[in-house]
N, C-alpha and C positions, 0 to 999 in steps of 0.2 A: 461515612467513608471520607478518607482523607484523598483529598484531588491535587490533581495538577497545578489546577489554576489558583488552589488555595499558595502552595509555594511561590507562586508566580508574584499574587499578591501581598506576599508574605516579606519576599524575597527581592523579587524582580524589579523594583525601584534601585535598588544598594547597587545589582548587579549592570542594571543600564547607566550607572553610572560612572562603574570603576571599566565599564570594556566596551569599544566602540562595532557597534553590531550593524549589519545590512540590514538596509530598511523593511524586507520582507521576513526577519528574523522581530524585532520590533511589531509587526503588522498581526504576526504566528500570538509573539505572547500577549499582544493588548488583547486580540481574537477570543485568545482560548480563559483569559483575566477575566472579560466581561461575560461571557458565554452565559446565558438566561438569568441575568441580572437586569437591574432595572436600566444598568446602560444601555445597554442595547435595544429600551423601549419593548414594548408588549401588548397586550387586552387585557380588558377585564370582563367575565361570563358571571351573568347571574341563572337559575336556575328558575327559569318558570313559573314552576311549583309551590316550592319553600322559599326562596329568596335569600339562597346561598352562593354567597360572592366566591368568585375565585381569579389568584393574577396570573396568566402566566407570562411570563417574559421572555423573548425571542432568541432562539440558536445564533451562535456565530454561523456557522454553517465553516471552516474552517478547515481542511482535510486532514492537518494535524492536533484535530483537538478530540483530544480522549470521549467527550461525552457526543460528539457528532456524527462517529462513522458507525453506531448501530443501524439507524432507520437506512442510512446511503448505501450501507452493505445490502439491506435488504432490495433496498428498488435494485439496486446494479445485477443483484442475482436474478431476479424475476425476470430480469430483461436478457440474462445468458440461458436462461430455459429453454428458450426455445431454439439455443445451437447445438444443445446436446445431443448425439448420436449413440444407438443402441451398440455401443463396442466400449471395449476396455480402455482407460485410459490410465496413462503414464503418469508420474511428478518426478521431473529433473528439474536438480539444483545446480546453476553453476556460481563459484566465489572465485573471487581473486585472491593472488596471495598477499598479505595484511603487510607487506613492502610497498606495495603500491597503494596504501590507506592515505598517506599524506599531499601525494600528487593529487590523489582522486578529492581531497577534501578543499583542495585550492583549486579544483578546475572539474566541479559537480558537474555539471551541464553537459560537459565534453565527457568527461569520462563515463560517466552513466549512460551514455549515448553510445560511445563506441562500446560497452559493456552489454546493450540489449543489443546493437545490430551483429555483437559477434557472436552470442545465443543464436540470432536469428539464422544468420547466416548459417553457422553448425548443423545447426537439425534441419533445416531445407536439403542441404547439399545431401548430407548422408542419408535422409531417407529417400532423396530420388535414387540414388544409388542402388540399383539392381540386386548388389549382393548382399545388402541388407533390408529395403522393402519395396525401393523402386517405385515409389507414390511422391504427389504431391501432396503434403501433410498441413495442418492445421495446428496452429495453439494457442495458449493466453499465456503473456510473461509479466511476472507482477516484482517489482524493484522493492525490494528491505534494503535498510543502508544499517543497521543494528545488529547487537549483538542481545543476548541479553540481562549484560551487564550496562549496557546501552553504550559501549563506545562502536565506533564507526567500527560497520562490517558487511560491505558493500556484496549484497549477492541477488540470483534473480532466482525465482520460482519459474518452472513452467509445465503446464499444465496441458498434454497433449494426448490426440486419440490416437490411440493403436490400430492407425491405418490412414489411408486418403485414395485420393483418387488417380487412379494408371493416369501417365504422362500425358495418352492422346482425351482424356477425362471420359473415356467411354465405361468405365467402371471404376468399380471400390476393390483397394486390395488392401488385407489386415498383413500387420506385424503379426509376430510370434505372442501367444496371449501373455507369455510372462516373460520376456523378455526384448528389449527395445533392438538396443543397438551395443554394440562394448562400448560400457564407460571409457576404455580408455583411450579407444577412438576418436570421442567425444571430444575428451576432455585434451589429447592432442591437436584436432582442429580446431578446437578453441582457443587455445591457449597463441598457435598459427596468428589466426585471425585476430585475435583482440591486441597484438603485438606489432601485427601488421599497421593496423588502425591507429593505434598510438604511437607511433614511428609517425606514419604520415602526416597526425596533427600538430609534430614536435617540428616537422620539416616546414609547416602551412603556418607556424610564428601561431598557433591556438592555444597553446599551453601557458600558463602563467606561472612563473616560478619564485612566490613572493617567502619568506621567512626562512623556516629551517628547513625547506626545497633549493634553496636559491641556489648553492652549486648545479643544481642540473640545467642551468641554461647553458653551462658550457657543453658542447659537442662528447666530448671525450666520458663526461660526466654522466649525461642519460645513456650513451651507450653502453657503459659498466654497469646501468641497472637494467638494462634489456637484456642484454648477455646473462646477468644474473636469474632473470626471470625465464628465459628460457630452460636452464638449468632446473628451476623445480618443477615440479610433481605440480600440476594443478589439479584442485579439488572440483569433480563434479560426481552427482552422485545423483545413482536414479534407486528413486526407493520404488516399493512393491507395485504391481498395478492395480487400481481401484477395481473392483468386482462389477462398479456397472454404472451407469450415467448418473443415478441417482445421489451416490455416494461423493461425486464429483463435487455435487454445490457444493454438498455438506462441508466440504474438505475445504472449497475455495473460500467460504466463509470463512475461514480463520484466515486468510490468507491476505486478499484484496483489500480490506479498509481499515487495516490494522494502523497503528500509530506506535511510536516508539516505545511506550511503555502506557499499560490502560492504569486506570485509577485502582484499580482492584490489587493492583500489584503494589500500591502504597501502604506500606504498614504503618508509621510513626515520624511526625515530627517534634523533635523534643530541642530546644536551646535552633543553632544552627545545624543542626545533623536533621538527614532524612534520610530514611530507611526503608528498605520496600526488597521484594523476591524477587528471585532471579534463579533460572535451572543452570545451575554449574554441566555444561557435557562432556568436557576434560577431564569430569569426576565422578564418572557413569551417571550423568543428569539426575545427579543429587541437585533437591530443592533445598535455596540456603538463601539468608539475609544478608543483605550489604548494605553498608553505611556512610553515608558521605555525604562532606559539606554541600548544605544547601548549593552554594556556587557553582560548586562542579555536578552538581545532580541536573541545574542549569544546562551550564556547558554542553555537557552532554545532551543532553535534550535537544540542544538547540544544531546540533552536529546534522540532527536527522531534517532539519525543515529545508522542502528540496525548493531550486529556485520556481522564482515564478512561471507559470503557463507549464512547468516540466509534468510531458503522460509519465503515470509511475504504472499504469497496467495496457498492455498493447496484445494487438490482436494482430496475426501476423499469416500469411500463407493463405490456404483456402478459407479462414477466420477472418482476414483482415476486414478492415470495414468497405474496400471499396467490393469485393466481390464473395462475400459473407452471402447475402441472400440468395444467389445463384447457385453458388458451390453449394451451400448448405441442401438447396435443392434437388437437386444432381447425385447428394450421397444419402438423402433418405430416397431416390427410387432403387437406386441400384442395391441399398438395402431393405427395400422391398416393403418401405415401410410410408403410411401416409403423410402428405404433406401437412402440416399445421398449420398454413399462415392464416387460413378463415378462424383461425381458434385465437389467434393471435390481439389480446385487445386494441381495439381503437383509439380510447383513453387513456389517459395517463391516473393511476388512484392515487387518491389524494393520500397524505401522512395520515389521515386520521382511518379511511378506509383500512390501509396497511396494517396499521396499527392493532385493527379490529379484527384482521384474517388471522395475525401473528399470535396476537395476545389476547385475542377475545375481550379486551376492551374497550368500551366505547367510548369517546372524549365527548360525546354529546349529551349524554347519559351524567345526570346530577351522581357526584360522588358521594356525596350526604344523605342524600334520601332517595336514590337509587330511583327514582319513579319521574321526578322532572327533568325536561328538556334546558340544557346550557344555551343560553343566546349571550351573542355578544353586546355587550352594552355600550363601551370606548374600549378605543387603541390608547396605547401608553405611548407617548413621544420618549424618543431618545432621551438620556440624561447624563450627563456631564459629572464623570466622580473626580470629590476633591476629599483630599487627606480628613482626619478626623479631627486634625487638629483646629481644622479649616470650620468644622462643625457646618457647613451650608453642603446642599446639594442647590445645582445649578441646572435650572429648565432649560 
C-alpha cells in the first residue's frame, strides 16, 4: 500500500525547501515521515518458545497521521458508550460558503471557533424553543476542514439525540422521531450567528489579513463580503435519523478520527504525479481518480493540519464535559432505564487488550509458532535518519 508518509519522504525535502511552512506544519510531516520506523525507536520481543525475534517500532501518535487514528478511534468510542441514550438520534451538517475558505485559511484558530460556537449556539437556542422541542439538548460536533478532493472545506458534523431535558430538568422530552427542526430555520440562525461573530473579531483587530485577503482590512472591504454572505443560501443539512444508539458509534466511527485523506485512498505514485480516489458529489458521487503533482498533493494536505492544542470534536450542552455525568444521569431515570456507571470500567485497556477484543489478536501470542509467549527483550533508542547518500545511520 502506497502511504502518505512515503510521499512525504519522497517529496517532502524538495517541498520544505521551495515554501516556508509553520512550524507545527513541519512537526505534522516529520511525525507522520518517521511513524513506526526505526526513528522513532522501538523493542524487540523474542518468543519464549521458538526464539522468534520480532521489531516493532513506535507510532507517532500524531492526529493527522493516516496510520494512527484506527486504535484512538477506537478507545474515544468506548469511552462515548456509555453517553448513549435509548432515543433516536440526528446528523446535521453545517458549511460555510467556500467565499469565506480564504479568510478562514489565514485565521484557522479564530474562524473554526466562531464556526463550532455558532453550531452550538443554533441548536441550543431552537431546541429550547417551545415550538420546536423546548428541551435542553445534547451533542458531539466533530471539525473536517476537507473536501474530497482535499482542498479546504470547512464544515462541522453534529451528532445529536432527538430529545433532552424540560427546562426546569424534572424530565425528558423527545423531538419528532423523524424530524428535528426546519433546515432552514437552522441554517438562518446560523448563518445570523456565525456573521455576527465574525463582525466582532474583524472589530476586536483578531483577524489577519495577510496575501490575496489583504484588501479586507480596509472597513469598506469586509463589509462587501458580509453583505455578500448574507445574501446566500447557507448550506446545512440534516440527514435521516439513526434507528437507535447502537448505529450511532457505528456512524461516528467514520466521522471523529478521520484525517484528510487515509492511505487506502492512494493509488499510484509514478515520476512526480500522485494519484489516489476521491467521490466526485457534483457528479452524483461518482468514484473517480485525480492526479496531481506531488507538491500540490502536499499543499493540500498540509491545508488540513489544524493549529496547535485546537479540540476538533466538542461535547456541548447537557454532553459538555463539565455536566455530562449528572445530566447523563437524570435522562436515563426519566427514561426509565438503569444507571451504568458500576459497569463503567475502572481501568484504562491497554492497546494490546483492545486490540484483542476488536481483532481477536493477541500481540503476546508468538506470530510464528502460534504456541509461545513474546517477552520483551530491549527498547530500541531513537535514531537519527540521514540521506542515503550519507550512507550512516546515527545513534
Amino acid at each position: 500500500m502506497i502511504e502518505v508518509a512515503e510521499i512525504f519522504r519522497k517529496f517532502g525535502g524538495e517541498y520544505r525547501k521551495s515554501h516556508r511552512l509553520p512550524m507545527r506544519m513541519h512537526k505534522a510531516m516529520n511525525a507522520i515521515e518517521n511513524c513506526r520506523t526505526a526513528v522513532l525507536g522501538g523493542h524487540i520481543d523474542e518468543c519464549e518458545s521458538c526464539g522468534h525475534i520480532k521489531v516493532s517500532y513506535n507510532s507517532c501518535r500524531n492526529r493527522h497521521c493516516p496510520k494512527c487514528q484506527g486504535l484512538a478511534r477506537e478507545m474515544w468510542l468506548k469511552q462515548q458508550k456509555r453517553n448513549l441514550l435509548p432515543t433516536h438520534y440526528f446528523h446535521i451538517v453545517f458549511t460555510i460558503p467556500d467565499i469565506l475558505n480564504p479568510l478562514a485559511l489565514r485565521n484557522q484558530r479564530e474562524v473554526y471557533s466562531i464556526l463550532f460556537k455558532a453550531c452550538s449556539e443554533t441548536l441550543l437556542e431552537l431546541a429550547l424553543d417551545k415550538k420546536y422541542i423546548g428541551a435542553k439538548i445534547g451533542f458531539i460536533s466533530i471539525l473536517h476542514t476537507w473536501g474530497q478532493n482535499l482542498m479546504d472545506h470547512p464544515h462541522i458534523h453534529c451528532i445529536v439525540p432527538g430529545g433532552g431535558l424540560t427546562p426546569d430538568e424534572n424530565n425528558w422530552t423527545s423531538s419528532r422521531e423523524k424530524f428535528f427542526i426546519p433546515v432552514k430555520v437552522i441554517s438562518s440562525l446560523f448563518k445570523g450567528k456565525f456573521l455576527a461573530h465574525l463582525k466582532k473579531s474583524y472589530n476586536e483587530n483578531k483577524l489577519k489579513f495577510d496575501g490575496a485577503i489583504e484588501p479586507l482590512k480596509l472597513r469598506y472591504e469586509f463589509q462587501t463580503l458580509i453583505d455578500k454572505l448574507y445574501k446566500k443560501d447557507w448550506v446545512v443539512y440534516c440527514k435521516p435519523p439513526f434507528k437507535g444508539p447502537e448505529y450511532v458509534l457505528e456512524y461516528l466511527g467514520r466521522y471523529t478520527h478521520r484525517v484528510a485523506i487515509s492511505n487506502n485512498r492512494i493509488v499510484d505514485i509514478k515520476g512526480h504525479k500522485v494519484t489516489f480516489k476521491w467521490r466526485d458529489y457534483k457528479d452524483g458521487n461518482k468514484d473517480k481518480l485525480m492526479t496531481l503533482d506531488a507538491s500540490e498533493f502536499i499543499r493540500r494536505f498540509l491545508l488540513h493540519i489544524l493549529p496547535d492544542n485546537f479540540v476538533k470534536i466538542r461535547h456541548y450542552g447537557i454532553l459538555s464535559n463539565r455536566n455530562r455525568r449528572t445530566k447523563i444521569k437524570l435522562c436515563r431515570k426519566y427514561l426509565g432505564i438503569p444507571d451504568d456507571e458500576e459497569q463503567i470500567p475502572t481501568q484504562k485497556e491497554t492497546w494490546e487488550e483492545m486490540l484483542l477484543g476488536l481483532a481477536g489478536v493477541d500481540m503476546n501470542v508468538c506470530p510464528y509458532c502460534g504456541i509461545g509467549k513474546m517477552m520483551k527483550r530491549t527498547n530500541l533508542s531513537p535514531r537519527y535518519y540521514v540521506p542515503p547518500d550519507k550512507k550512516i545511520l546515527i545513534a
